[in-house]
C-alpha positions as CSV (number, residue, x, y, z in Angstrom):
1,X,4.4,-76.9,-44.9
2,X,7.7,-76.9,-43.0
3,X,5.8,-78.9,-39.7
4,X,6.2,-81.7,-41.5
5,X,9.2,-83.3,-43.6
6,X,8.8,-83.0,-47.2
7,X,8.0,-86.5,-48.6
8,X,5.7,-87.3,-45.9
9,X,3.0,-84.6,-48.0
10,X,0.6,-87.3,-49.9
11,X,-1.4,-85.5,-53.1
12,X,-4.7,-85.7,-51.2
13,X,-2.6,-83.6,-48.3
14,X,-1.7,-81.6,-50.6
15,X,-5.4,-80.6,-51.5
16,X,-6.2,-80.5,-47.9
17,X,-3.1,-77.7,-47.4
18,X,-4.5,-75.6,-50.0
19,X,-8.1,-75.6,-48.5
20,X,-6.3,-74.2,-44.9
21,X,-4.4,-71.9,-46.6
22,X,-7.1,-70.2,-48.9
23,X,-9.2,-70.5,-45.2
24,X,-6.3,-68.9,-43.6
25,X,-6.5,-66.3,-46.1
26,X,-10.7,-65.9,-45.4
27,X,-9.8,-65.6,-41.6
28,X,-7.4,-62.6,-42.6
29,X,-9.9,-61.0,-44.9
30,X,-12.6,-61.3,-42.7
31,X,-10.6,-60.0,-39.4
32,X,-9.9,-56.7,-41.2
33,X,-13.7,-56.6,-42.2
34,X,-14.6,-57.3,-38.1
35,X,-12.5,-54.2,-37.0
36,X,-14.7,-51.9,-38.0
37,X,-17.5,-53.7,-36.8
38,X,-18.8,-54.4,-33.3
39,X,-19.3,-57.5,-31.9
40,X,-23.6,-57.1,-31.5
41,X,-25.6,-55.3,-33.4
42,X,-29.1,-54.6,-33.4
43,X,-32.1,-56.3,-36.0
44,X,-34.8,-54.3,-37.2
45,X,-36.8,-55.4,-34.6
46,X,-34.0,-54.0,-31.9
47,X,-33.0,-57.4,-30.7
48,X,-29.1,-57.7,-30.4
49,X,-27.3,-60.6,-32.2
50,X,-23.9,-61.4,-33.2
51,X,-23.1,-59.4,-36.0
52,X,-22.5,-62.0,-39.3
53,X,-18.8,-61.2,-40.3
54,X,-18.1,-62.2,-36.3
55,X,-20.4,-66.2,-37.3
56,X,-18.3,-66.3,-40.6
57,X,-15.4,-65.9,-38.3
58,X,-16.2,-68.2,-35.9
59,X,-17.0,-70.9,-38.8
60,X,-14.1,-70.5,-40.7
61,X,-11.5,-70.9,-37.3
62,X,-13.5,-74.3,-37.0
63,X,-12.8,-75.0,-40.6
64,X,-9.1,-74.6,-39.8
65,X,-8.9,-76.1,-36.7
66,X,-10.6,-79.6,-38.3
67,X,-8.0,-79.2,-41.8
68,X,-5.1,-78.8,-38.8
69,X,-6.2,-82.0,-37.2
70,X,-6.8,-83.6,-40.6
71,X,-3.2,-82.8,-41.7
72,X,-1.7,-83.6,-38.0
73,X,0.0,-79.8,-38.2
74,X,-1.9,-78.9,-34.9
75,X,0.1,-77.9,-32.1
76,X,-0.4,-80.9,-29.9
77,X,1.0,-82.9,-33.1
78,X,4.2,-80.6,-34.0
79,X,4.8,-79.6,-30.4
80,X,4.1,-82.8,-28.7
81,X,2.0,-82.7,-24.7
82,X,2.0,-79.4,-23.7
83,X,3.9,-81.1,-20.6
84,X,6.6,-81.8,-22.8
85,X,6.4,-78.4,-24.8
86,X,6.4,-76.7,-20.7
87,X,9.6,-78.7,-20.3
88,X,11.5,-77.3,-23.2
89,X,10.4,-73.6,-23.2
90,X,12.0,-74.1,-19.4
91,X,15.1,-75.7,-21.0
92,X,14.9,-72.3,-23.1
93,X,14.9,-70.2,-20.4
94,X,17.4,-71.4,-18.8
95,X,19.7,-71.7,-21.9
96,X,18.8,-67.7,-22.6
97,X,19.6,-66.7,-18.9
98,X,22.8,-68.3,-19.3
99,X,23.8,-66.8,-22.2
100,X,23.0,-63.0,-21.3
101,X,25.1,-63.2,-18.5
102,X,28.1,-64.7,-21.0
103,X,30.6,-62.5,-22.0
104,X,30.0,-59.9,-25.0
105,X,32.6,-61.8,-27.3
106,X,31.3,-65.5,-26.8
107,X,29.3,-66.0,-29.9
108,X,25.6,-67.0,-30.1
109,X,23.0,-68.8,-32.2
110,X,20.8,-66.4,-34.3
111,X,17.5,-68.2,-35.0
């Protein structure tokens, strides 16, 4: 919700939020499920095959990928090129190299 300012949120985006966040709260579920479950596992005829909870998985990180696009809160639209996103996190690093070697008692941002 905060990737976007506040009165740009239309009702039917609205609807669309709650559908990524009760998928984002599937993917969760579903993760803790896959942990204790491998990755292939054998039918009753001995074939291997992707075990289900790994497909429900799969499908439901497609459903939030395509609610992301639909609600522009992907990364490419919040974060702009990754070009532009390389620039900045280089900006960053500079700006953090500087301050470490600052002095003790200069004061700094706490985000």
């Amino acid at each position: 919700m905060q990737t976007r300012a506040a009165d740009s949120w239309t009702p039917g985006d609205l609807v669309l939020a709650a559908h990524l966040a009760r998928v984002n709260a599937d993917i969760e579920h579903y993760t803790k499920v896959a942990e204790d479950e491998t990755r292939l596992m054998a039918d009753q005829a001995g074939v291997s095959k992707i075990h289900p909870v790994h497909k429900i998985l799969t499908d439901l990180s497609a459903q939030a990928l395509s609610l992301s696009r639909s609600l522009q809160i992907h990364a490419r639209a919040t974060q702009g090129e990754s070009r532009d996103q390389q620039k900045r996190n280089g900006l960053h690093a500079e700006a953090q190299r500087t301050m470490s070697a600052a002095d003790d008692l200069i004061a700094r941002p706490m985000h």
